[in-house]
MARDORO-453420 format. One record per residue (C-alpha): x, y, z; residue in one letter; residue number from 1. Coordinates in steps of 0.001 Angstrom, whole numbers, m for minus. Layout:
BEGIN
X  Y  Z  a  NUM
...
***
This chain:
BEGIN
m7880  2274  34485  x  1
m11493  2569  35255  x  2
m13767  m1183  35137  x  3
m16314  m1519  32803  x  4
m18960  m526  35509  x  5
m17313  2352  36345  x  6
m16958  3612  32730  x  7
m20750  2411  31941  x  8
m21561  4554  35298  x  9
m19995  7930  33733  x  10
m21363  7582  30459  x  11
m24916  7013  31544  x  12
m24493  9970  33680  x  13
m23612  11763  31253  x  14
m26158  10782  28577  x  15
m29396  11271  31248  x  16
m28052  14178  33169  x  17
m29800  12580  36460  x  18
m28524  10043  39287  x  19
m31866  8221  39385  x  20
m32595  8215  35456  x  21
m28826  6780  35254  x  22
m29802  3652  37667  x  23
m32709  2972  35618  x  24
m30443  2852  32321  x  25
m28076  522  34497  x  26
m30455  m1553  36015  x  27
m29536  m360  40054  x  28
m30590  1271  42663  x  29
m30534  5441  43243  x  30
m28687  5021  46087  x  31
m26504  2457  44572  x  32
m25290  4881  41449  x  33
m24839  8333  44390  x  34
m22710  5621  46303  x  35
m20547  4554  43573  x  36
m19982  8304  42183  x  37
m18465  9597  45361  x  38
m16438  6012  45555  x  39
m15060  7007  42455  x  40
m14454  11168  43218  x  41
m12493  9771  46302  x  42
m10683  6837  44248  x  43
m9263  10123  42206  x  44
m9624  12803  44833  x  45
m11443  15011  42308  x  46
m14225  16217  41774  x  47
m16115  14502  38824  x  48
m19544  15935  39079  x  49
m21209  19055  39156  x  50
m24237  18635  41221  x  51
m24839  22518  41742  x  52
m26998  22374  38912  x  53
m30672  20792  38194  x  54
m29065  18922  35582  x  55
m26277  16692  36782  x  56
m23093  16790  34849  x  57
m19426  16106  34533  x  58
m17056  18187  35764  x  59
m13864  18966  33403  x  60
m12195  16419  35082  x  61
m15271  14107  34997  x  62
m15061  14619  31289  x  63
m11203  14353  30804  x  64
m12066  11041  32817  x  65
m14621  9515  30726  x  66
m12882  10041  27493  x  67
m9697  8883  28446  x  68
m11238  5947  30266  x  69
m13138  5234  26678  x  70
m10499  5087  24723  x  71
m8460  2762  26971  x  72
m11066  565  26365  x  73
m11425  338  22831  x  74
m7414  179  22890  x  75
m7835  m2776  24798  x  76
m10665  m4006  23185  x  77
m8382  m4043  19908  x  78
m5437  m5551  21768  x  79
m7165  m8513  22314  x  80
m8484  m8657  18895  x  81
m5114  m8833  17353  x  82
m3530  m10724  20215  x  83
m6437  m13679  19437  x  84
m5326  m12956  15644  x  85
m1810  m13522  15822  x  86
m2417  m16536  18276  x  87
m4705  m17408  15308  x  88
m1593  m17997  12877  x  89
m2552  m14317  11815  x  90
346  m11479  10949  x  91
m479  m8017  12720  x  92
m1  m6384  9527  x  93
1149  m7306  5879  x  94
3240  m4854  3957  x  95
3556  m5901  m45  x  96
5479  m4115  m2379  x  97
5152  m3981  m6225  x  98
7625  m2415  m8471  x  99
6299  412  m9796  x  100
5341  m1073  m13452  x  101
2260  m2808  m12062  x  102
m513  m793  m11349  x  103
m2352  m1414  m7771  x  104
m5761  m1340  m10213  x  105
m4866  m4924  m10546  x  106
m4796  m5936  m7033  x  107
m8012  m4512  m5967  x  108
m10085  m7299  m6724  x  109
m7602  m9592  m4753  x  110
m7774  m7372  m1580  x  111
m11615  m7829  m1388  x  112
m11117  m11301  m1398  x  113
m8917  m11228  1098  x  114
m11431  m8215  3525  x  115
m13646  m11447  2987  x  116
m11211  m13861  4954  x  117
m11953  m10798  7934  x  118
m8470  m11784  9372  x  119
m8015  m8281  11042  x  120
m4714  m8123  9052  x  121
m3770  m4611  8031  x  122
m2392  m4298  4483  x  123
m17  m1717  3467  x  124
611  m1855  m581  x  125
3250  523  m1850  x  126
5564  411  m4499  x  127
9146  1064  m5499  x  128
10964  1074  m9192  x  129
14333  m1660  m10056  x  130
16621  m1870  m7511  x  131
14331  m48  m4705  x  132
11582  m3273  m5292  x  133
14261  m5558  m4177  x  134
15909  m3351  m1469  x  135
12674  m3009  261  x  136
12444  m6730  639  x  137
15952  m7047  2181  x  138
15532  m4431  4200  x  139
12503  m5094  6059  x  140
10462  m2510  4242  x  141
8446  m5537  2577  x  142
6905  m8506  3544  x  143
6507  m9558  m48  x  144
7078  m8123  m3474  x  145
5412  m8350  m6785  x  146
6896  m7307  m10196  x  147
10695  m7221  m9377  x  148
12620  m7175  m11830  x  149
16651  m8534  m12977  x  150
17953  m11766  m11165  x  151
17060  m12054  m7364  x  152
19531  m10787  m4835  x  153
21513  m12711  m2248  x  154
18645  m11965  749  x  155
18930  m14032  3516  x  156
16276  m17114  2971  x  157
14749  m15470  294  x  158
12046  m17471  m1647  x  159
10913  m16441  m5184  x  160
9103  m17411  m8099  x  161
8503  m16319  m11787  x  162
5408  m13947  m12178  x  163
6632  m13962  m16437  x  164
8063  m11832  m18771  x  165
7286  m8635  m20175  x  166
7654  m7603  m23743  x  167
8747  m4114  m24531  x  168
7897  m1968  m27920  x  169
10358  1051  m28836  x  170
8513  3878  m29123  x  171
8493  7820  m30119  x  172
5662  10664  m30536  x  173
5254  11109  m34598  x  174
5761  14461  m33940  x  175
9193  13396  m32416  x  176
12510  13221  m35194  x  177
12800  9786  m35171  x  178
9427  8809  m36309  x  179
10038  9061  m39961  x  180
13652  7641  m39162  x  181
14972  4607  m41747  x  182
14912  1266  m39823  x  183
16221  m37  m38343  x  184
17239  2438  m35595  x  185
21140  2187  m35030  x  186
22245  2633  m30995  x  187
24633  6014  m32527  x  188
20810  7565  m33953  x  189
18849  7297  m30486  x  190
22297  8504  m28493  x  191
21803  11873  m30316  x  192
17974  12271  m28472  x  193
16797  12426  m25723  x  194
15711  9017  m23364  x  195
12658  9483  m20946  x  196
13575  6983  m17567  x  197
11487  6237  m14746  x  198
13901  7248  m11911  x  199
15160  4137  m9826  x  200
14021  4347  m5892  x  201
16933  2393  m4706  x  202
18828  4023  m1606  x  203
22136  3299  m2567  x  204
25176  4320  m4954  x  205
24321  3158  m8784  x  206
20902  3489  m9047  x  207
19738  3597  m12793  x  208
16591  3753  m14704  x  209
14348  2320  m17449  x  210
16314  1648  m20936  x  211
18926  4616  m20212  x  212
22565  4506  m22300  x  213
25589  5802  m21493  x  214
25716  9675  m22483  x  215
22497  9787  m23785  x  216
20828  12814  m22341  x  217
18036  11929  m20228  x  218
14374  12994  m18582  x  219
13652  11352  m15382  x  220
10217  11025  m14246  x  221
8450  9131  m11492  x  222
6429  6249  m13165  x  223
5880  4539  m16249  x  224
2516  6041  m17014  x  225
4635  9708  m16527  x  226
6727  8290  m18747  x  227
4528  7028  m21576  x  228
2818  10701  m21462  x  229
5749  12100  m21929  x  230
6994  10003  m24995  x  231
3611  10828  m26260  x  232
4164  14574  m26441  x  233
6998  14060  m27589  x  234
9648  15204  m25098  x  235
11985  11915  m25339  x  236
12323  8208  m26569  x  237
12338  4609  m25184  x  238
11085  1230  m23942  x  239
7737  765  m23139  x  240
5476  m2302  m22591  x  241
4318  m2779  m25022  x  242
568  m4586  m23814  x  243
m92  m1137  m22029  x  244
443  898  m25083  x  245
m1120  m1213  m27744  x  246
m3984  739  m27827  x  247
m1923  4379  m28204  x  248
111  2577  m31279  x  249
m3094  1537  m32461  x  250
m4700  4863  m32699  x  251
m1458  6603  m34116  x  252
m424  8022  m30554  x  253
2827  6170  m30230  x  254
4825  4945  m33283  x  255
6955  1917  m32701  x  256
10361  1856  m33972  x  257
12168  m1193  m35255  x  258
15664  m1712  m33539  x  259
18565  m3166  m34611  x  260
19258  m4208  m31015  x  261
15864  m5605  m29610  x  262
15443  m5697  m25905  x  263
14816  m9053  m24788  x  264
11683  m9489  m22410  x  265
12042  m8892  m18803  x  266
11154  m11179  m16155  x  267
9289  m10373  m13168  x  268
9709  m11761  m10292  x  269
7328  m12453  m6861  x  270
9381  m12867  m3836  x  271
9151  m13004  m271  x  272
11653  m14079  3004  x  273
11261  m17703  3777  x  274
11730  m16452  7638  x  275
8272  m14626  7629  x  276
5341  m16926  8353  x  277
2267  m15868  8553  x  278
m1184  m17194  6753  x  279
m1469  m13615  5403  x  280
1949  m14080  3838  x  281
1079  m17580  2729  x  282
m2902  m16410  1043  x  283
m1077  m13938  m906  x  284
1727  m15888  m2280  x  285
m978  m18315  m3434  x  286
m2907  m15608  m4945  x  287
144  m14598  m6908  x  288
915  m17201  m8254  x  289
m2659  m18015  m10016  x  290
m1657  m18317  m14101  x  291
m4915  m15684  m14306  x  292
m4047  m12906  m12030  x  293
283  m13083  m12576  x  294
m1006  m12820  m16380  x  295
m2775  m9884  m15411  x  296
m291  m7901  m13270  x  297
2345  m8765  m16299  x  298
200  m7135  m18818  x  299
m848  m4617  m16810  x  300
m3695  m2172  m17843  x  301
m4233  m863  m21546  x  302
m3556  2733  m21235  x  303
m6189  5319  m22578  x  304
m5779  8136  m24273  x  305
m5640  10574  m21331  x  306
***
């Protein structure tokens, strides 16, 4: 690896084009800079510069040389910034994971308030729907997760708290059959039609979706604003929160169906492994569990009409 004088010594040699206008950027002697040039050409036993020309410059190699030798630097440059980071209490990188019903919209405001900590941690926010939410925690995919829902697993130290409970609305297309159906809707009536699911991510055997029952044919589609569209137009039935499509019932878009068997409320959970410290980890469980902003990622967004 090349010093920092030896990498300043290519670059200005490269910038000015001339042994004696280089010295004067460096603050040296002519004779000094020629000296250290061919110290370095016989350190690599290569030629680095072309000196057949008026204007000096770097050979291939001379230029393979300098560019390598840069970006070892800045590597090490941000080695040390992220070594003095995680000395600093600091995580490397923080990955959070929200299931799939909260929209990252939400978070946005949270992750500029955390840029203004400037931590240097790197945040990776993805999400994942049911059982996937959960599996991602216990299997390392997650360093927290936001929004999961059913009763926590048996993880290994796992620490959770209640984000609250989301209220669902049955709800069809008027276009759809069971718009002008009697109320309230029997289970045997919405068998006979189809249910639109958002597919669970969940690697293993038994994953299931959104509001599905047995034998009831069923359209599965990758997130709940897929699958409020597609209720819209018509092309199946189910749950949906019902905060996020006020504003389509409102206007006539969505009609909501009375059941005979509500669906209670689901709780959402926020949950992270009590074996990861970090004072990433430990902001962003705070920030979670604010009454304002778990209020907010519970109700989620009021959807539009597009």
């Amino acid at each position: 690896m090349l010093s920092a004088d030896e990498l300043a010594l290519l670059e200005a040699i490269e910038r000015s084009g001339s042994l004696s206008r280089a010295a004067a950027q460096l603050g040296k002697a002519p004779s000094t800079v020629s000296h250290a040039a061919r110290q370095l050409e016989a350190r690599f036993d290569a030629l680095l510069f072309d000196r057949r020309r008026y204007r000096l410059q770097l050979t291939p190699a001379g230029q393979l040389l300098a560019q390598g030798a840069a970006q070892m630097s800045q590597e090490a440059a941000r080695l040390t910034r992220r070594v003095k980071q995680v000395a600093g209490g600091w995580e490397d990188r923080l990955w959070i994971v929200t299931d799939e019903l909260l929209e990252v919209d939400t978070l946005l405001p949270v992750v500029q308030a955390f840029d203004a900590l400037q931590s240097g941690v790197s945040l990776r926010i993805t999400h994942e729907v049911l059982g996937g939410t959960w599996e991602a925690l216990r299997d390392g995919r997650a360093d927290i997760v936001v929004g999961a829902t059913n009763e926590p697993p048996a993880i290994a130290r796992l620490r959770w708290t209640e984000l609250g409970a989301l209220d669902w609305v049955f709800a069809v297309s008027p276009r759809h059959a069971l718009a002008t159906a009697p109320e309230p809707l029997q289970r045997e009536a919405v068998l006979a039609h189809r249910s639109v699911v958002v597919a669970d991510t969940s690697r293993q055997a038994g994953a299931r979706g959104y509001g599905t029952q047995g034998g009831q044919p069923v359209l599965a589609v990758p997130s709940m604003l897929a699958k409020v569209r597609a209720q819209r137009a018509g092309l199946g039935v189910g749950w949906l929160p019902r905060h996020r499509v006020s504003g389509l019932l409102a206007r006539g878009e969505l009609v909501e169906k009375r059941m005979a068997d509500p669906r209670e409320p689901n709780t959402l959970y926020l949950a992270w492994r009590g074996d990861h410290d970090g004072r990433a980890l430990a902001w962003w469980v705070e920030q979670f569990q604010q009454p304002r902003l778990a209020r907010r990622l519970v109700d989620g967004l009021v959807m539009d009409g597009g």
